[in-house]
C-alpha positions as a Python dict, from the first residue, in 0.01 Angstrom:
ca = {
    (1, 'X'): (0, 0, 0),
    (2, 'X'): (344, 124, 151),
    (3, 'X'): (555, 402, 90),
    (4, 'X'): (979, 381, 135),
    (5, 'X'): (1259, 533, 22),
    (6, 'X'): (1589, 384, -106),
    (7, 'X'): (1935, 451, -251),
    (8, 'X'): (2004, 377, -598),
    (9, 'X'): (2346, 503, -845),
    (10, 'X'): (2241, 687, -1196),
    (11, 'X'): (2523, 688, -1443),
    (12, 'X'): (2643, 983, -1607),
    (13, 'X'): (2883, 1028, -1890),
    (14, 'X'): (2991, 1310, -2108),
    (15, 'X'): (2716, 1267, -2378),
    (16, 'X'): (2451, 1236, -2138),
    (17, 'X'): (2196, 1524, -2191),
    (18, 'X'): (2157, 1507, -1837),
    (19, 'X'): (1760, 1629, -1901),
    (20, 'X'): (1483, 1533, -1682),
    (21, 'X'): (1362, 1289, -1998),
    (22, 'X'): (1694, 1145, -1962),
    (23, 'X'): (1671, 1119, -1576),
    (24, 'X'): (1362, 970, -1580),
    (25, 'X'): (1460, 636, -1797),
    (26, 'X'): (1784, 565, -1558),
    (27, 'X'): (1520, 632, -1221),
    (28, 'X'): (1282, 395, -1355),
    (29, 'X'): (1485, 158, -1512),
    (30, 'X'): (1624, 56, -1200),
    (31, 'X'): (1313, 123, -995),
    (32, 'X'): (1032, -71, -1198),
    (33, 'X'): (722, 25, -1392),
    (34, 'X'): (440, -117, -1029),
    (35, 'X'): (600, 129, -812),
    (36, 'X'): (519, 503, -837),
    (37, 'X'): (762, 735, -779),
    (38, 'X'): (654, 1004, -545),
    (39, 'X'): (1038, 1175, -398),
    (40, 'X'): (1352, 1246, -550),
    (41, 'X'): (1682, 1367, -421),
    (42, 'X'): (2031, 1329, -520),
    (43, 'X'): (2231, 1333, -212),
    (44, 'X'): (2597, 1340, -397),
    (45, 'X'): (2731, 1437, -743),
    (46, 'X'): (2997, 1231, -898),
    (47, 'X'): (3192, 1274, -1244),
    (48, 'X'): (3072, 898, -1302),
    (49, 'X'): (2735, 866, -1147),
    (50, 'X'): (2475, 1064, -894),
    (51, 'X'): (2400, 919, -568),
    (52, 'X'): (2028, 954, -540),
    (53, 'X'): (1717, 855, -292),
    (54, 'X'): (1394, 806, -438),
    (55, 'X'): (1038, 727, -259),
    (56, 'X'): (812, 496, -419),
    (57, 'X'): (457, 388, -349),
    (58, 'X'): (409, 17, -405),
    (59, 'X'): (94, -193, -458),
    (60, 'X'): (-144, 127, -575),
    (61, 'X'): (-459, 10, -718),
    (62, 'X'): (-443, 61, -1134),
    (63, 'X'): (-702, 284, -1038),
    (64, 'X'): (-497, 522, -860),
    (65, 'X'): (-228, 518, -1025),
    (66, 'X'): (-351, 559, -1371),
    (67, 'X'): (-513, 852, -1248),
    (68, 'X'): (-138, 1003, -1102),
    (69, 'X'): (104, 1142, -1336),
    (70, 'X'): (450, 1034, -1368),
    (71, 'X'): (691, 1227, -1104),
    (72, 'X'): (906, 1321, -1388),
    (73, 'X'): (665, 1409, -1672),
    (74, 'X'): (843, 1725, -1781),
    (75, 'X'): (666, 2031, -1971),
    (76, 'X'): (877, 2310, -2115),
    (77, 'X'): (706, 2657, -2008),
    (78, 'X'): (636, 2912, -2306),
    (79, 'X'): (773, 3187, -2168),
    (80, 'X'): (765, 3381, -1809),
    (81, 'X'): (430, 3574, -1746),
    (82, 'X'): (547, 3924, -1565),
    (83, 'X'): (265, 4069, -1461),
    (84, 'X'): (342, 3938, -1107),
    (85, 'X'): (661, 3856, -943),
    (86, 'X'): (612, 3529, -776),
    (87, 'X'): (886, 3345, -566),
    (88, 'X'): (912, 2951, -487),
    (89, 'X'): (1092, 2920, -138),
    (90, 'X'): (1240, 2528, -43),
    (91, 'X'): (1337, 2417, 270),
    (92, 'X'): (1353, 2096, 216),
    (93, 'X'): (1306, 1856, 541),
    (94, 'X'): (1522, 1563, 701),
    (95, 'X'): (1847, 1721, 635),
    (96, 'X'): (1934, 1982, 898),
    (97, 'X'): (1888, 2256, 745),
    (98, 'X'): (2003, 2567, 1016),
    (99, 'X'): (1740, 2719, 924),
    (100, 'X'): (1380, 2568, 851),
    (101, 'X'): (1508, 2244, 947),
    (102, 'X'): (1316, 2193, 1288),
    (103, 'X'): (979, 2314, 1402),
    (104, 'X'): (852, 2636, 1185),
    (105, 'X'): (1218, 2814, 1238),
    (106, 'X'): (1206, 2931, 881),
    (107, 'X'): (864, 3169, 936),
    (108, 'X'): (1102, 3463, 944),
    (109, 'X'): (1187, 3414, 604),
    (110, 'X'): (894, 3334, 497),
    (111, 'X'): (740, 3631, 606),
    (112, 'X'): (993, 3855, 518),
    (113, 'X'): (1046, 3702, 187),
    (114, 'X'): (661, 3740, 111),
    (115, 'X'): (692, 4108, 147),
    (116, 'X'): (902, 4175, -117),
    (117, 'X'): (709, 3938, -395),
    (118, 'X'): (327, 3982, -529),
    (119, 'X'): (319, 3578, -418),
    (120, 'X'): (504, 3365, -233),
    (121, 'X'): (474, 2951, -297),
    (122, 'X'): (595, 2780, -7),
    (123, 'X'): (531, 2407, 161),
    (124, 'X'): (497, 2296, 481),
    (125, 'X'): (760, 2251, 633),
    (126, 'X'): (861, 2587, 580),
    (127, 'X'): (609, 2742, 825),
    (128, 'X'): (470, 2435, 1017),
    (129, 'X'): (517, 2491, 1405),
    (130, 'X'): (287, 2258, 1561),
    (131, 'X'): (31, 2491, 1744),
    (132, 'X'): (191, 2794, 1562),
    (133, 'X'): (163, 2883, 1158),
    (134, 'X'): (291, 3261, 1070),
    (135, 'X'): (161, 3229, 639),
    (136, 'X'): (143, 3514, 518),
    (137, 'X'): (-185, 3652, 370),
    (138, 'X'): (57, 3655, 10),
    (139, 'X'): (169, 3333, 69),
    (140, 'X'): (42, 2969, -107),
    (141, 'X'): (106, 2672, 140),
    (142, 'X'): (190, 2376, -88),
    (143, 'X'): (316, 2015, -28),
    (144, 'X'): (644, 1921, -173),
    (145, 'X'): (544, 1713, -436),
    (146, 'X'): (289, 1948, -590),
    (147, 'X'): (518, 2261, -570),
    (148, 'X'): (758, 1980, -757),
    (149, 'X'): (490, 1911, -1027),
    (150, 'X'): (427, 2350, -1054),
    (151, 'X'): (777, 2341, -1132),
    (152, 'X'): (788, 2077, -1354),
    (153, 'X'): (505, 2198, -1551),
    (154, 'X'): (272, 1942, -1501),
    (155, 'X'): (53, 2093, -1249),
    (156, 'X'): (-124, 2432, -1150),
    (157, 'X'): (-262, 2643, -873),
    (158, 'X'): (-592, 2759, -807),
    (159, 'X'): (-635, 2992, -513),
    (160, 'X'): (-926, 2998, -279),
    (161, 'X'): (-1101, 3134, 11),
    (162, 'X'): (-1144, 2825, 158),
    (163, 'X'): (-1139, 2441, 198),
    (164, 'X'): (-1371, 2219, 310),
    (165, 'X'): (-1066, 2044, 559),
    (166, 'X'): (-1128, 1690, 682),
    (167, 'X'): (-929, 1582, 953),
    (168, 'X'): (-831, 1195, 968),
    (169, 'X'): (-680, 1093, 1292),
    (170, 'X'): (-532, 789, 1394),
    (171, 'X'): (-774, 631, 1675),
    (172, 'X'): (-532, 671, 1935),
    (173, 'X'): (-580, 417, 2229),
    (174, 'X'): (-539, 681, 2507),
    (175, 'X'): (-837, 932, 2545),
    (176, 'X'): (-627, 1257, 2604),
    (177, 'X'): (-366, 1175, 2288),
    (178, 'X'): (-720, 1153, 2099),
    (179, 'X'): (-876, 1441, 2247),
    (180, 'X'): (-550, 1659, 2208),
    (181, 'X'): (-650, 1611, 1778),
    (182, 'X'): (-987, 1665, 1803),
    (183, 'X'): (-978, 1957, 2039),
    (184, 'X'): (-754, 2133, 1783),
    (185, 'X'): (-992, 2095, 1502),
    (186, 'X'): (-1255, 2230, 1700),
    (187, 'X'): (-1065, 2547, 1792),
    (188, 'X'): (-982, 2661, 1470),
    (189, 'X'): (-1336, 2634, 1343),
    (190, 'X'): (-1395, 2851, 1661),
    (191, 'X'): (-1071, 3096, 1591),
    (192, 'X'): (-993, 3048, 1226),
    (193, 'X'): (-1302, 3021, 1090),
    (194, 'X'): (-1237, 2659, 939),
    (195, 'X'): (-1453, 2498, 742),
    (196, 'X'): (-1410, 2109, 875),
    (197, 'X'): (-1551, 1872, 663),
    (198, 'X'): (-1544, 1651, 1000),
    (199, 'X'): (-1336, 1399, 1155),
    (200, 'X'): (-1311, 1064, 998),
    (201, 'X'): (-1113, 810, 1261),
    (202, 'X'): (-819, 594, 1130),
    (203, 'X'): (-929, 249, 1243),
    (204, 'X'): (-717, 30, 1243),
    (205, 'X'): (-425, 262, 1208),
    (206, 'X'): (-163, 327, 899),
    (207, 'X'): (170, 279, 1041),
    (208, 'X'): (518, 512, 991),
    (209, 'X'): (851, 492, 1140),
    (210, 'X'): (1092, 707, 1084),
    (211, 'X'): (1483, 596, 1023),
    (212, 'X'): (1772, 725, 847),
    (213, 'X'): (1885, 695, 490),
    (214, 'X'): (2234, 585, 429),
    (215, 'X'): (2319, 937, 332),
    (216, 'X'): (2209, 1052, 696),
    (217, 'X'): (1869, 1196, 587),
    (218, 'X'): (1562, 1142, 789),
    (219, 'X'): (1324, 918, 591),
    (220, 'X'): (1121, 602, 710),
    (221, 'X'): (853, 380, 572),
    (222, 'X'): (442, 421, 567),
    (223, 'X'): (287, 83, 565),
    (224, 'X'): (-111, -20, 513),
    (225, 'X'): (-178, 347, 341),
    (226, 'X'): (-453, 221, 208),
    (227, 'X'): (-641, 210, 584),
    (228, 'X'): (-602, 584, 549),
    (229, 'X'): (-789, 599, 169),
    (230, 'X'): (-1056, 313, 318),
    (231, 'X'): (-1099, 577, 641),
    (232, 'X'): (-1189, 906, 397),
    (233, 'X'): (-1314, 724, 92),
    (234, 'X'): (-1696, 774, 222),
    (235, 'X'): (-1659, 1146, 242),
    (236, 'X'): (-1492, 1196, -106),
    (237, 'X'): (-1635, 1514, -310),
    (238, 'X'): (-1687, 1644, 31),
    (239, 'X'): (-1390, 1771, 111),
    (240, 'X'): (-1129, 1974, -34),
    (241, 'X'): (-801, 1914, 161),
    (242, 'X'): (-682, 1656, 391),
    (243, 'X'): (-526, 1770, 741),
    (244, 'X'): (-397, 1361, 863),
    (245, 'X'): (-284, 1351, 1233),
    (246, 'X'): (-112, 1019, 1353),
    (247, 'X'): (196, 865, 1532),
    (248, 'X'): (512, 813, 1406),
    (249, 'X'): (787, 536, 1569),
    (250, 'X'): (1069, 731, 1651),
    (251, 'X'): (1300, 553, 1895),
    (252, 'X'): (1327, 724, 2261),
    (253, 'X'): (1692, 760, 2246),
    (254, 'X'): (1678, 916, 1936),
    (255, 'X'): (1407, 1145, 2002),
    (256, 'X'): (1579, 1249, 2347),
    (257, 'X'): (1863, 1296, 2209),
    (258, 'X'): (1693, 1500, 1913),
    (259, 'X'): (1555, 1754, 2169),
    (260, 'X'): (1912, 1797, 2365),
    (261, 'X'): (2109, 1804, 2052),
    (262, 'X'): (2114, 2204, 2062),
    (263, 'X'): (1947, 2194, 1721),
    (264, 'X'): (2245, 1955, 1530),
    (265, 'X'): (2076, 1647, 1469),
    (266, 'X'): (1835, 1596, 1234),
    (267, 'X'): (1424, 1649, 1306),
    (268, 'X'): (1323, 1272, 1281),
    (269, 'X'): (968, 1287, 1223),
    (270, 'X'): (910, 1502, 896),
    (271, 'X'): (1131, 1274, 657),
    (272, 'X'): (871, 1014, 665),
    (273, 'X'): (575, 1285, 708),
    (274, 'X'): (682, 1443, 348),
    (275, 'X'): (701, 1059, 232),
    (276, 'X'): (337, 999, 363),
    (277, 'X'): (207, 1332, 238),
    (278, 'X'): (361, 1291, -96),
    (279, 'X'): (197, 962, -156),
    (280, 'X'): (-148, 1104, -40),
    (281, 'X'): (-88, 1416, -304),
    (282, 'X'): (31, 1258, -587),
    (283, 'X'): (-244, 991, -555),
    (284, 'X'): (-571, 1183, -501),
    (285, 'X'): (-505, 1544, -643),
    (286, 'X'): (-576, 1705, -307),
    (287, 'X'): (-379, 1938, -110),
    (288, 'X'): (-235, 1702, 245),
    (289, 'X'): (-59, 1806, 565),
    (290, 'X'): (56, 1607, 855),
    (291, 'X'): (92, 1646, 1213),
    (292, 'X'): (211, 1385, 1450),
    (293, 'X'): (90, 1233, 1761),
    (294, 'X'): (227, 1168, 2090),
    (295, 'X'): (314, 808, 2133),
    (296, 'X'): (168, 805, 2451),
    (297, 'X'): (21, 979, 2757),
    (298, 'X'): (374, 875, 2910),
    (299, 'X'): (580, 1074, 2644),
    (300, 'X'): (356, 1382, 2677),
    (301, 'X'): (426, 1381, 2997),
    (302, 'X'): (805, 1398, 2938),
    (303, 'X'): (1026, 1699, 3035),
    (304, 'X'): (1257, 1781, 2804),
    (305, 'X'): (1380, 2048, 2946),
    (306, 'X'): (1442, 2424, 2760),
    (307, 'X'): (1556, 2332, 2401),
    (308, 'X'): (1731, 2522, 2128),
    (309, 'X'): (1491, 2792, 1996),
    (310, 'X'): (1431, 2644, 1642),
    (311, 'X'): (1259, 2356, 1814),
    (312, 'X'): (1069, 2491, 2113),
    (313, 'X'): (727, 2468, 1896),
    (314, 'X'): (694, 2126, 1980),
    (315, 'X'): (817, 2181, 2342),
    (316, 'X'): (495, 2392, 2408),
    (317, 'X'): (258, 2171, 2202),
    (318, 'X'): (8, 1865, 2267),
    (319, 'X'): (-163, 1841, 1949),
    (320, 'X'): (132, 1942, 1691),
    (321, 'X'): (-199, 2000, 1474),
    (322, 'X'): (-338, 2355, 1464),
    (323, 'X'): (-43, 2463, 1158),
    (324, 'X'): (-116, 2200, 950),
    (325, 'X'): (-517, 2329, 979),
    (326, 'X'): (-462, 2681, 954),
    (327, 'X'): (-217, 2578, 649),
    (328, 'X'): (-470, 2386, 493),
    (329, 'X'): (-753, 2633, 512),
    (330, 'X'): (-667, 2799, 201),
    (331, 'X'): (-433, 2608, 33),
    (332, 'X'): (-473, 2588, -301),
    (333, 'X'): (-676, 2388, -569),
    (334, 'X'): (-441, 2125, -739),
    (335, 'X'): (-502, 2161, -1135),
    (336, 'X'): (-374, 1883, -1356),
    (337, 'X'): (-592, 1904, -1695),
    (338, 'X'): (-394, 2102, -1924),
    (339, 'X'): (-678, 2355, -2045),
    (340, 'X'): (-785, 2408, -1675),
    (341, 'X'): (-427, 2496, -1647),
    (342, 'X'): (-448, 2796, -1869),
    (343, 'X'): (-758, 2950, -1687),
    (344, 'X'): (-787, 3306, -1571),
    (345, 'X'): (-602, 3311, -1199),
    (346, 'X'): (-473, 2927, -1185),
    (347, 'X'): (-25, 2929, -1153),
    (348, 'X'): (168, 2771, -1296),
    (349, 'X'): (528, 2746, -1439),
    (350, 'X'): (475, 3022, -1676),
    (351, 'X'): (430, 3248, -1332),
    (352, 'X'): (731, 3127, -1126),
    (353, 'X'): (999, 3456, -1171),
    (354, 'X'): (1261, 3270, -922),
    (355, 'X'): (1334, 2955, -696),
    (356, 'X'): (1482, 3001, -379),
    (357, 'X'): (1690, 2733, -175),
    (358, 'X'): (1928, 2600, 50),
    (359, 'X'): (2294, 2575, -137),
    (360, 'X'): (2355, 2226, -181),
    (361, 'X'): (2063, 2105, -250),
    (362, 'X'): (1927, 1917, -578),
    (363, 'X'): (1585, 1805, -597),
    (364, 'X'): (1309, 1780, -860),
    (365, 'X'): (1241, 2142, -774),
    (366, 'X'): (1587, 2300, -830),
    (367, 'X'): (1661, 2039, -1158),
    (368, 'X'): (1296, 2170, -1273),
    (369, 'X'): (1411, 2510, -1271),
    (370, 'X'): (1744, 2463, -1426),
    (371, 'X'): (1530, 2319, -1752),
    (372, 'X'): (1244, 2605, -1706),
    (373, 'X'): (1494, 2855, -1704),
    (374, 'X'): (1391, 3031, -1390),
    (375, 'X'): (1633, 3152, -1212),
    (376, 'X'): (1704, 3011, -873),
    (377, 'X'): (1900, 3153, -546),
    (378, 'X'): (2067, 2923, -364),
    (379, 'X'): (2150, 3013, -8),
    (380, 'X'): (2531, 2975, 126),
    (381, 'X'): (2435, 3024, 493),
    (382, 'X'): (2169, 2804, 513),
    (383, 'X'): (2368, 2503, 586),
    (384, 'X'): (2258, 2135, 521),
    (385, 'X'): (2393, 1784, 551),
    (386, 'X'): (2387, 1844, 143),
    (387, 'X'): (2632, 1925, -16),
    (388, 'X'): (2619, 1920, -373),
    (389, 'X'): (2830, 2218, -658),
    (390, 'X'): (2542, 2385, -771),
    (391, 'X'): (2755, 2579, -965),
    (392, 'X'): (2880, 2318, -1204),
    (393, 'X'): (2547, 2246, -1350),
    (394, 'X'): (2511, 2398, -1712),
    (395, 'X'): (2306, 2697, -1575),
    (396, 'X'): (2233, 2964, -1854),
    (397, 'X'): (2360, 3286, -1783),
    (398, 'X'): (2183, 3495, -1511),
    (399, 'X'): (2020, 3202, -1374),
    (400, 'X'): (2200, 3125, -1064),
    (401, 'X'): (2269, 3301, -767),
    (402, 'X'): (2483, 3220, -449),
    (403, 'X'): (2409, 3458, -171),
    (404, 'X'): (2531, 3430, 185),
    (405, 'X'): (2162, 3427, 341),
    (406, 'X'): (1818, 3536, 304),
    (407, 'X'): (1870, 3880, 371),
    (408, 'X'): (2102, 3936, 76),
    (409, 'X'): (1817, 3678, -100),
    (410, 'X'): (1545, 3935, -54),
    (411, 'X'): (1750, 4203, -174),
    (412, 'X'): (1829, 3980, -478),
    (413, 'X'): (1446, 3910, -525),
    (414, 'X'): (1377, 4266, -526),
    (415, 'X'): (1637, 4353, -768),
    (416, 'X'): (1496, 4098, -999),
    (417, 'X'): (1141, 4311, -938),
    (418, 'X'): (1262, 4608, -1030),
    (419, 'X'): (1446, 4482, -1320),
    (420, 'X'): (1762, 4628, -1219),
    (421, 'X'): (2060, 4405, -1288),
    (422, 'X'): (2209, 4268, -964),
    (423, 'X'): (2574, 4362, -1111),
    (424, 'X'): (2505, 4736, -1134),
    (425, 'X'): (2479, 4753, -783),
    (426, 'X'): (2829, 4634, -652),
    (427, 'X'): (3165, 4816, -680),
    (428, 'X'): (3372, 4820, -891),
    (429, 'X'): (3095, 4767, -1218),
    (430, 'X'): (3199, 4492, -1485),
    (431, 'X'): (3381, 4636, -1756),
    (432, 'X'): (3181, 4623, -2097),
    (433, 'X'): (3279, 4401, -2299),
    (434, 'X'): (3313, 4545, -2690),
    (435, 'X'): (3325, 4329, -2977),
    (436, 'X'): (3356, 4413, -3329),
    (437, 'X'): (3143, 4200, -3495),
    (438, 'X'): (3286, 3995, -3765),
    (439, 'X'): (3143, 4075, -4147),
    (440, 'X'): (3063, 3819, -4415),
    (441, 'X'): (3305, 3864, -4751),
    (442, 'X'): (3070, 3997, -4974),
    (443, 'X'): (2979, 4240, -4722),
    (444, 'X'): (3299, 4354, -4670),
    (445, 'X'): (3422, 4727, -4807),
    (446, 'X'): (3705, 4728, -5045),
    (447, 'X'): (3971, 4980, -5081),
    (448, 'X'): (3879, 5292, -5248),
    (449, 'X'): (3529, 5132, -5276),
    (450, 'X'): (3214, 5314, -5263),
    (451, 'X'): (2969, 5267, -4982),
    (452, 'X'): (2652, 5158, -5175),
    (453, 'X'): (2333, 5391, -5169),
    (454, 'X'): (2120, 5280, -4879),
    (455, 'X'): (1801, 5150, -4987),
    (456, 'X'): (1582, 5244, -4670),
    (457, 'X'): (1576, 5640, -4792),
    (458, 'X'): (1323, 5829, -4970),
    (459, 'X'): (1393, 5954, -5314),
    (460, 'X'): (1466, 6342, -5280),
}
């Protein structure tokens, strides 16, 4: 099996419904009926056609993928449940976003954002910081695709106290690479209190490299997948969730010049991370994180001097693995069967009160939203290589925000708690608008007509 991502055109036109049912026959028309769909971005808006990537898994066992759902399988939500306020925050990786877009940078947010919402869904990339993971106690750590499938309806969450994590890791040729993976399961059964399912060895490896879409966005390709599926297929129903640590081939100029860019290049690694943990997902129900490797003893023992803040995680880090773990502890339970969905305590669409992102960016998360209804905030000052009109969608009204960053986002969010309407509190107030409604002939008065007797009172 192998995972990559390409570019493909979907036409528009004026009497397009431009639904996701509709967006789903152009994707997989040109994309064919063996390869599963696991990603989906549209990088540029045009009056004729979208510009879109989309990652695909090819050569899945029928098994596996009878057993995944389409990527686009849509279901309308009933209504919005309010007896929480619950937020969705996307960050989405590989595009340079200023903030979130490198190692963990976004945990501010996250943090502060959590405070001001019962729950807070959020993925990986959001808070992952190599040895450092700041989720708060409010806070759901999902991956991409299955906050996607939330979104779209299709799938739900089930919180719990804890996973049974298994750790696969690539057998790394050199001991202290190796060691670096293992040691960092081991201390956070000793400080988190995991619960490790074990270590299962990846033998002989999976492989991803990381390169650049034609758009600019960090993506890459996963080849032999299925080494990683042969490596935990003895231990399934014995774990939970699936913490995967291996290399990925990123080019030594590009990674130096990553690290002394001053944060303005793109992260190279978690483009194809999200690709592999997408695949892994979608495919086996499961809740997946990734951390990379070193390449080699030689590259850990690099100096890359002091880097910007947003990426000096990784500058402190051997193992890049202790987030993902801590992440994974309590993720939750991935529920697909549709009267599982509607149990006591498992989220879902119905529970989603607003979608936070960057501005710009259009993804099976926002376009999910714009059909659920649920409002989303997109974020001015959180700039990206993306750069997509949000605005001209067909949003109904009160369903989309621009702020200029997440401060003014959290005091949107808590507006939207309260109930109060965001408009009441800026100067000078919207002036009503009055109507006189129109009245049907017959229902009209005529001059010197008598009003007829109301029939809702008593006789006196």
């Amino acid at each position: 099996m192998q995972v990559r991502e390409f570019e493909l055109d979907v036409a528009v036109d004026s009497s397009s419904a431009r639904s996701l049912s509709w967006l789903e026959k152009r994707v997989m028309a040109q994309i064919g009926a063996s390869s599963v769909p696991i990603r989906f971005v549209v990088n540029a808006m045009g009056a004729a056609s979208w510009r879109c990537d989309v990652a695909v898994v090819e050569g899945v066992a029928p098994g596996i993928a009878a057993r995944s759902r389409s990527l686009f399988e849509f279901r309308k939500r009933e209504a919005e449940n309010t007896g929480a306020f619950n937020v969705a925050l996307v960050i989405p990786t590989g595009i340079a976003c200023t903030i979130g877009g490198h190692a963990g940078d976004a945990n501010p947010v996250v943090k502060l954002m959590a405070s001001v919402c019962d729950t807070l869904i959020t993925h990986p990339n959001a808070v992952n910081a190599s040895d450092l993971n700041e989720l708060p106690a409010n806070a759901l750590y999902v991956e991409g695709s299955t906050l996607s499938r939330l979104l779209m309806g299709t799938a739900g969450l089930r919180p719990t106290r804890a996973n049974r994590v298994l750790a696969a890791v690539e057998a790394h040729e050199e001991a202290p690479v190796l060691n670096a993976a293992i040691n960092s399961v081991a201390a956070a059964v000793a400080t988190y209190g995991l619960s490790s399912a074990g270590i299962v060895l990846i033998d002989p490896a999976l492989q991803l490299a990381s390169h650049a879409t034609p758009a600019g966005r960090a993506s890459g390709a996963v080849r032999h997948l299925d080494r990683l599926f042969d490596a935990v297929r003895a231990k399934r129903g014995q774990f939970d969730a699936l913490a995967i640590s291996t290399r990925v081939q990123v080019d030594a100029p590009c990674r130096t010049a990553y690290y002394r860019s001053h944060g303005e290049l793109v992260n190279p690694w978690g483009g194809v991370e999200a690709l592999l943990t997408h695949a892994v997902s979608t495919l086996l129900g499961i809740p997946t994180a990734h951390a990379p490797m070193y390449e080699s003893v030689a590259v850990a023992h690099e100096d890359i001097g002091v880097v910007d803040a947003r990426m000096a995680a990784e500058a402190i880090s051997t193992g890049f693995f202790m987030c993902v773990l801590k992440g994974l502890q309590q993720s939750p339970r991935i529920v697909t069967d549709e009267a599982s969905m509607r149990a006591p305590g498992v989220l879902t669409a119905m529970d989603v009160s607003c979608l936070v992102i960057p501005d710009g960016c259009i993804g099976l998360p926002m376009l999910a939203a714009l059909e659920q209804g649920i409002p989303v905030i997109a974020v001015r000052g959180n700039i990206s290589m993306m750069h997509n009109r949000l605005a001209d969608l067909p949003w109904a009204q009160g369903r989309f925000y621009e702020v200029d960053n997440y401060l003014e986002a959290v005091g949107l969010i808590a507006a939207f708690k309260r109930g109060i309407a965001p408009d009441s509190l800026r100067r000078p107030l919207p002036a009503l608008h009055v109507e006189v409604a129109a009245q049907a002939p017959e229902h009209a008065a005529r001059p010197g007509a008598a009003l007829p007797e109301p029939d809702y009172l008593p006789d006196l």
